[in-house]
C-alpha positions in Angstrom: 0.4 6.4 -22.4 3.1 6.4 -25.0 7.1 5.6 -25.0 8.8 8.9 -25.3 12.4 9.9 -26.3 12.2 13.3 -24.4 11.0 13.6 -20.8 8.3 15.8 -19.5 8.1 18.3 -16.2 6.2 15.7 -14.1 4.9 13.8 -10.7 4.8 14.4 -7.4 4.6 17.3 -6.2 6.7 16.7 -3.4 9.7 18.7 -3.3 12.3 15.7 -4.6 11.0 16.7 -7.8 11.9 20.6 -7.7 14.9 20.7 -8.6 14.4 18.7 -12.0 16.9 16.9 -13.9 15.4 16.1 -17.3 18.3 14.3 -18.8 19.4 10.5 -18.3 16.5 8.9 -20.0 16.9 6.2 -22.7 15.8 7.3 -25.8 13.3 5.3 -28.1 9.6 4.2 -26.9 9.4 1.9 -23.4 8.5 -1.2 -23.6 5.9 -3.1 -21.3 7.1 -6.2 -19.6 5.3 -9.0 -19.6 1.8 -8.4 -18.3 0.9 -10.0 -15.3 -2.9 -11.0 -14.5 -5.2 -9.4 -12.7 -5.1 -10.8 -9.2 -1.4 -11.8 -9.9 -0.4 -11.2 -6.2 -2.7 -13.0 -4.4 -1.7 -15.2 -2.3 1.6 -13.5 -2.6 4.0 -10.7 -0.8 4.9 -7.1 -3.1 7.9 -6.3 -1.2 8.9 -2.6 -1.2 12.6 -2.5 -1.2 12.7 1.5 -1.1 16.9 1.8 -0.6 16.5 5.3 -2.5 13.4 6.2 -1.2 9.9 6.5 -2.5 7.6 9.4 -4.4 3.7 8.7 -5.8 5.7 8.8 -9.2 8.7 6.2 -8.5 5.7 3.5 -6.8 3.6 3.6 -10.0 7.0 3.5 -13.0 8.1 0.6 -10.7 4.4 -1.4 -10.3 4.0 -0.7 -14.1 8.0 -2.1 -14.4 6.7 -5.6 -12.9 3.6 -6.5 -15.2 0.7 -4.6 -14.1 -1.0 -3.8 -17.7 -1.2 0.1 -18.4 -4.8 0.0 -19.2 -5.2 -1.2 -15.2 -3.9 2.6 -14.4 -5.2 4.4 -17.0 -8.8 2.9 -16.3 -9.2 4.3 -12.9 -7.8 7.2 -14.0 -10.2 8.0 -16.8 -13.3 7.6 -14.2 -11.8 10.4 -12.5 -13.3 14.2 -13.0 -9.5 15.6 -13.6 -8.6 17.0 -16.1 -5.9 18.8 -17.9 -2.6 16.8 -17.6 -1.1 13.6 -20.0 0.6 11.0 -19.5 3.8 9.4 -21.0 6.6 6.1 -19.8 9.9 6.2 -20.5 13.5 4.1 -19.6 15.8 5.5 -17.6 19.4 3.9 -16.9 20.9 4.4 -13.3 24.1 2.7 -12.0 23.7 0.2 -14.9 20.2 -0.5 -14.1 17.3 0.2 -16.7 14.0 1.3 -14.9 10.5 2.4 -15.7 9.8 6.4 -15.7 6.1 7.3 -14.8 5.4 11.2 -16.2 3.0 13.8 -15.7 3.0 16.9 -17.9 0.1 19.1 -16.6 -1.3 21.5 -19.1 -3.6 23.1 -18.0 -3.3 25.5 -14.8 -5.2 23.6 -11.5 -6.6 24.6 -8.7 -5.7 23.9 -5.0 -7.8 21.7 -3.4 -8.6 21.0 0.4 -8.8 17.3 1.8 -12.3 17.8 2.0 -12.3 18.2 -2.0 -10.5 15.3 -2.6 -12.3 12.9 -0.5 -15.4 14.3 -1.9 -14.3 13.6 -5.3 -12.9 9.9 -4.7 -16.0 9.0 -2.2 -18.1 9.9 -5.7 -16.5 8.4 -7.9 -17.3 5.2 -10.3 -13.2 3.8 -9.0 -13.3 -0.2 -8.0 -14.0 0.1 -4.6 -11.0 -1.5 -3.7 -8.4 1.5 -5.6 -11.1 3.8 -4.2 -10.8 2.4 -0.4 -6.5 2.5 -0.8 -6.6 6.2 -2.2 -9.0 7.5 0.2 -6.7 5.8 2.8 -3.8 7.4 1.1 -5.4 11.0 1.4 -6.1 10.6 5.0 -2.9 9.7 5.9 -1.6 12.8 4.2 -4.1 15.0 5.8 -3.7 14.4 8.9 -0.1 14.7 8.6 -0.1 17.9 7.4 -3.4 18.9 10.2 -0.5 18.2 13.2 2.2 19.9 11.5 0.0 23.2 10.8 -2.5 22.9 14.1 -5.7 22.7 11.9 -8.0 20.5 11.2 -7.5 18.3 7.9 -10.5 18.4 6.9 -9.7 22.1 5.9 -5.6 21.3 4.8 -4.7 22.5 1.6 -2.6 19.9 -0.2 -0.8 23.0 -2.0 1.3 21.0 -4.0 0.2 17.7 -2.7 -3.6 18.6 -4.0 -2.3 19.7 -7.8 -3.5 17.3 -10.2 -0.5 15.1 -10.6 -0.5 14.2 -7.3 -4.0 13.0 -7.3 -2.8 10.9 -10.6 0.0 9.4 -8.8 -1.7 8.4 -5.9 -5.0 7.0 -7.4 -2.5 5.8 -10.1 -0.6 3.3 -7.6 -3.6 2.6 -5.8 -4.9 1.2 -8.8 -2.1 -0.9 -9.9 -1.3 -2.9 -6.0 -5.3 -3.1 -6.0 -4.8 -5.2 -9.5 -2.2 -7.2 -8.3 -4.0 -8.0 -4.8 -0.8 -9.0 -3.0 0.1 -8.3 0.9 2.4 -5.1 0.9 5.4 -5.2 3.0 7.8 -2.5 3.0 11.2 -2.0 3.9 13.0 0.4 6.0 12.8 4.0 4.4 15.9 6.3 3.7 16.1 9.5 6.2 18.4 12.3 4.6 19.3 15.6 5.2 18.9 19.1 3.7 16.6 21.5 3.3 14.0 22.0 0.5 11.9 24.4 -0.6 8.1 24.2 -0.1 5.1 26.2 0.0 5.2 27.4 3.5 9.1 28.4 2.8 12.2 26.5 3.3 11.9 22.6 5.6 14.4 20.5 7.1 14.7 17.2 5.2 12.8 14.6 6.2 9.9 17.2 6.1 8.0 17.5 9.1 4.9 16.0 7.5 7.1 13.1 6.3 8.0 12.6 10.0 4.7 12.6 11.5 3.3 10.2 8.6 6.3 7.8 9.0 6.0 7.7 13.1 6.3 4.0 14.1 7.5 2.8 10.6 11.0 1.7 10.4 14.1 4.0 8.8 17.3 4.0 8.5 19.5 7.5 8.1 21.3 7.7 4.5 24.5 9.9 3.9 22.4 12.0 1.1 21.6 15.9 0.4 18.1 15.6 -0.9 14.7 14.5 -0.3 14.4 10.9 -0.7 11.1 10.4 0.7 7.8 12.9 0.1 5.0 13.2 1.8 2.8 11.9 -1.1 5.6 8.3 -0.9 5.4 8.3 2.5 1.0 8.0 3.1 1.1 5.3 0.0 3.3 2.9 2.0 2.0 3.7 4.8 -1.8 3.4 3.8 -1.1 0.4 2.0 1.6 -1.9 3.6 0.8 -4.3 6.3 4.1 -4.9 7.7 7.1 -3.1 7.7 10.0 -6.6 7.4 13.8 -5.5 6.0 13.0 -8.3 3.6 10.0 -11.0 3.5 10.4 -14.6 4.1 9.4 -15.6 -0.2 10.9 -16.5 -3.0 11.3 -13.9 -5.3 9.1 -14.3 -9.0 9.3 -11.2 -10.6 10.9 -7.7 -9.8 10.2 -4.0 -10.9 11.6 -0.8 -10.7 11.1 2.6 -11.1 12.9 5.9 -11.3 13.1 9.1 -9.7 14.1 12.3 -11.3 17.3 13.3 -9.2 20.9 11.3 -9.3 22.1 10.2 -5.9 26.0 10.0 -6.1 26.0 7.1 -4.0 23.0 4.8 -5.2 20.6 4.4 -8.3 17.5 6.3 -7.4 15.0 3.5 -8.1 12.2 2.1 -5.7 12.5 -1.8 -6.4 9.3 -4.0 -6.1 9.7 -7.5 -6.0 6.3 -10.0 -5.7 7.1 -13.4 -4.5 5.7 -16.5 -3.3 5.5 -16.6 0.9 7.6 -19.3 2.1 7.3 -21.1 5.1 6.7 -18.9 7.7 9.1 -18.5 10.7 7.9 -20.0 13.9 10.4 -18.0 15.8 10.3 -17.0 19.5 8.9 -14.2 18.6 5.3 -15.4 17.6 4.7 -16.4 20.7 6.1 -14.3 23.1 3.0 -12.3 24.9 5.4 -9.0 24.9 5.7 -9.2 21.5 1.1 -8.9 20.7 -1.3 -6.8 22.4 -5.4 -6.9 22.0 -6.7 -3.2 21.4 -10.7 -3.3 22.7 -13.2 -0.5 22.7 -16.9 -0.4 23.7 -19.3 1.2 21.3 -22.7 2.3 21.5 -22.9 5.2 19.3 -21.5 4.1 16.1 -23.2 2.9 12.8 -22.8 -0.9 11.8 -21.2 1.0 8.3 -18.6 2.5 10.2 -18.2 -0.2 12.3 -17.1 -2.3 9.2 -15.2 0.9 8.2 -13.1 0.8 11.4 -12.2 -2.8 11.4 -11.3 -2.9 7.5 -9.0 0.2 8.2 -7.1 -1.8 11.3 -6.5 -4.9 8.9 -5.0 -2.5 6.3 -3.0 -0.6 8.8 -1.7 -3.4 9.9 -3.9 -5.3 12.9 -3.3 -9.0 12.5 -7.3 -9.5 13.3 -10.0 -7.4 14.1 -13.0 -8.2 14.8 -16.7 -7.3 16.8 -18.7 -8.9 19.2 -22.0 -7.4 20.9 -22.3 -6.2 24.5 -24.8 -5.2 26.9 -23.4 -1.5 27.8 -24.9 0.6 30.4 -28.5 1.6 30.6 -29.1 -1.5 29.2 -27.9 -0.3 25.8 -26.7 -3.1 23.3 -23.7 -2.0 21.9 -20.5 -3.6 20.1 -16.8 -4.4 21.4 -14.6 -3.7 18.6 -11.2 -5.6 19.2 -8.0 -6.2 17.4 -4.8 -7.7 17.7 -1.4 -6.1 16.8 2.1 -6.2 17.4 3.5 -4.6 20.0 5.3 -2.1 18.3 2.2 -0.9 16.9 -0.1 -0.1 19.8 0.5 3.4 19.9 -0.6 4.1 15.6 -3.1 1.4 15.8 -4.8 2.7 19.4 -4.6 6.3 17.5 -6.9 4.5 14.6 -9.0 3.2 16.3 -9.8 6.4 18.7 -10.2 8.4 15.2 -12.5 5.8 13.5 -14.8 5.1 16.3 -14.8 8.5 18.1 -14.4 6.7 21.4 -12.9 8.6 24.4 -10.4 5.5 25.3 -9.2 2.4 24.1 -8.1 -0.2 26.6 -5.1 -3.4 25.9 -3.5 -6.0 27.5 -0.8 -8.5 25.9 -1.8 -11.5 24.7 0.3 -14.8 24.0 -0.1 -16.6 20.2 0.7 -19.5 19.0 1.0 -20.4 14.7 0.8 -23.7 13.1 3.9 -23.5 10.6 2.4 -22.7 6.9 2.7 -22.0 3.5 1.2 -20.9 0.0 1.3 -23.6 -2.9 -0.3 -23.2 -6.1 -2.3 -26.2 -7.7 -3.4 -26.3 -10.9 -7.2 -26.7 -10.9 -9.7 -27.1 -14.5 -10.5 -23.7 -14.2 -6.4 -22.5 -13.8 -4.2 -22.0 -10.9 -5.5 -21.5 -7.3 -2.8 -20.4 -4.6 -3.6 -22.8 -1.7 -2.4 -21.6 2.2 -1.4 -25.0 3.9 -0.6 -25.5 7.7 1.3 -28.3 9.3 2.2 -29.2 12.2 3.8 -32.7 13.8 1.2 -35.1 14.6 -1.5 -33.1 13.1 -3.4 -33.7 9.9 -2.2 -30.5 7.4 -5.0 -28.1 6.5 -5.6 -26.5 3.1 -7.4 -23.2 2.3 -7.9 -22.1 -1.1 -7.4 -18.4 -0.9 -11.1 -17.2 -1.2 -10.1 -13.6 -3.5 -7.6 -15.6 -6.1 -10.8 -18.1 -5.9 -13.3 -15.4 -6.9 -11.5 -13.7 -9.8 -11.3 -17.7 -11.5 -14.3 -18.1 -10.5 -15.9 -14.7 -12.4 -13.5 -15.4 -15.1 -15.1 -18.7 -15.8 -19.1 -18.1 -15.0 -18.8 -20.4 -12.1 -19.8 -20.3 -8.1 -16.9 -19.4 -5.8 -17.9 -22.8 -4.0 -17.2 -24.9 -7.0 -13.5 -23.1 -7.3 -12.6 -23.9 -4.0 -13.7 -27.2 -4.2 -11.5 -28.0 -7.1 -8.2 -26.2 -5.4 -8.7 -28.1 -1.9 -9.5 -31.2 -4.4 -6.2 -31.0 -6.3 -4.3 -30.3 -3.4 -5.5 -33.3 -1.3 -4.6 -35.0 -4.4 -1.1 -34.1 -5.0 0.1 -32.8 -2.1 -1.9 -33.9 0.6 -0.1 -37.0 2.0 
């Protein structure tokens, strides 16, 4: 990547970025912010404050805006067998407001490619698995979006635009850069205008009918705007990657990011914010325990391989499932089998029940509400010999607190150092008890 004083034709192929407004950026080469380390987030919330909405494009200018190193984006990118396209960063000013620019000039001509194609390509590639698991996630989402809105199946849905190449940039792009950071996602509600744009299949109501059916149980709010605020390609990354959808995390803010979009909204910048912060103490609210407020999704399985077993339960965590877990069963017949269960919020039932029906194949999934009850906690960071360790704590009156190193933050020291895991966490739980443990 490279600063640049003149903007190229770029990004998501979503139609916010068809009717292009080239002018607006800063001249002179950008500048990267102060890196931030790989596994920066853990332990932590990226909050996605998306007031102007969100596009593949905006997600990665605004992650890059915050600290996460450009060679952590261009690295997954250069794994991948797509060509034809290059890369530039720029600054753009909005409302006072200097932001990242993220832009794609393709140069050579690309073909359409079905789902199919592109999970093909990402299932072979040499990507972390963990970009790898959030882009294919990514891609699903958008597939089947677009398999309800045309009747077909999505294995067979031609992205169109959503396939070209800088699509497939911008999403593997932003994969790459939350999976360096390793924080929870939690977005915000997302900006419903109005209009029309022009796509593909000929002119669509704004929000776009895949937009709609990607976004169904995530929170939004309607904004007085002409113009596509949120794409289809915007819309699958937060939902594919965020775990709870809160107008604003309980945390304390550490460092923020934005990125641009192309079009001027007369009555906002059009930046995405990102802002990672340190959890606070979590609210123990009504709420938490009311049994209205969690259900426990179950379904028996007989039929399914322990791969995509693990498969299903990892995808209910990332959607959003507050646990998930298996336990085996006696079935009938006499066939062993496995009880996949997880819990959720309420309000998610209905998206989660629909995951796990797709994941397991089952032909029903069964719930009933359950009651919860949280010990009040927090995340502290300690300083250990081998660097700082964020530390989850929960008290509780007239109960001893208890301390958990957390176990990812613990293996990147670990592998940066040459050390066990085990000797890591012994040193975090170690300086804990020893500064804050009384």
């Amino acid at each position: 990547m490279q600063g640049v004083t003149t903007p190229m034709p770029h990004d998501d192929p979503g139609p916010q970025h068809t009717d292009r407004d080239e002018t607006g950026d800063d001249p002179g080469a950008w500048q990267a912010p102060a890196p931030l380390d790989h596994g920066a987030g853990v332990g932590r919330v990226l909050h996605l404050d998306a007031f102007a909405g969100v596009a593949g494009d905006m997600m990665v200018a605004a992650l890059l805006d915050l600290g996460v190193p450009t060679a952590a984006i261009t690295g997954a990118l250069d794994v991948l067998p797509v060509h034809g396209y290059e890369l530039a960063l720029a600054h753009r000013t909005d409302h006072g407001v200097v932001a990242t620019r993220f832009l794609v000039s393709v140069t050579d001509p690309q073909p359409h490619r079905r789902y199919r194609d592109i999970r093909a390509m990402l299932e072979a590639s040499s990507l972390p698995p963990g970009v790898r698991d959030r882009a294919l996630a990514t891609f699903a989402v958008l597939a089947r979006a677009e398999g309800r809105v045309h009747r077909m199946d999505p294995e067979e849905v031609h992205f169109h635009e959503v396939g070209a190449v800088d699509a497939i940039v911008d999403v593997v792009a932003a994969c790459a850069g939350l999976d360096w950071l390793g924080a929870r996602v939690n977005a915000g509600p997302l900006p419903m205008s109005r209009g029309f744009v022009r796509a593909e299949h000929g002119v669509l109501p704004v929000p776009a009918p895949a937009v709609l059916e990607i976004l169904s149980g995530v929170p939004t709010v309607g904004a007085a705007v002409q113009g596509e605020m949120v794409t289809p390609t915007g819309a699958s990354l937060v939902r594919a990657n965020a775990t709870t959808f809160e107008p604003w995390p309980s945390m304390s803010p550490v460092v923020t990011g934005f990125g641009a979009g192309t079009r001027r909204w007369p009555d906002r910048p059009n930046l995405l914010r990102v802002v990672l912060g340190d959890p606070t103490a979590e609210r123990a609210d009504e709420s938490a325990r009311d049994p209205a407020t969690h259900q426990e999704l179950r379904c028996n399985l007989d039929d399914l391989s322990a791969e995509l077993v693990a498969v299903l339960t990892e995808r209910l965590l990332r959607e959003g499932a507050l646990d998930a877990w298996t336990s085996p069963i006696g079935m009938k017949k006499g066939r062993p089998g496995v009880m996949v269960t997880a819990l959720v919020r309420s309000a998610d039932r209905e998206r989660l029940a629909n995951v796990m029906l797709a994941e397991s194949g089952s032909l029903g999934v069964r719930w009933s509400g359950a009651e919860r009850s949280e010990r009040p906690r927090e995340t502290v960071t300690v300083e250990t010999a081998y660097g700082p360790v964020p530390v989850k704590v929960a008290r509780n009156d007239g109960m001893a607190p208890q301390a958990h190193p957390e176990l990812e933050a613990c293996r990147t020291v670990a592998a940066q150092h040459g050390v066990p895991v085990r000797v890591v966490v012994a040193s975090a739980l170690g300086a804990w008890w020893a500064t804050r443990g009384t």
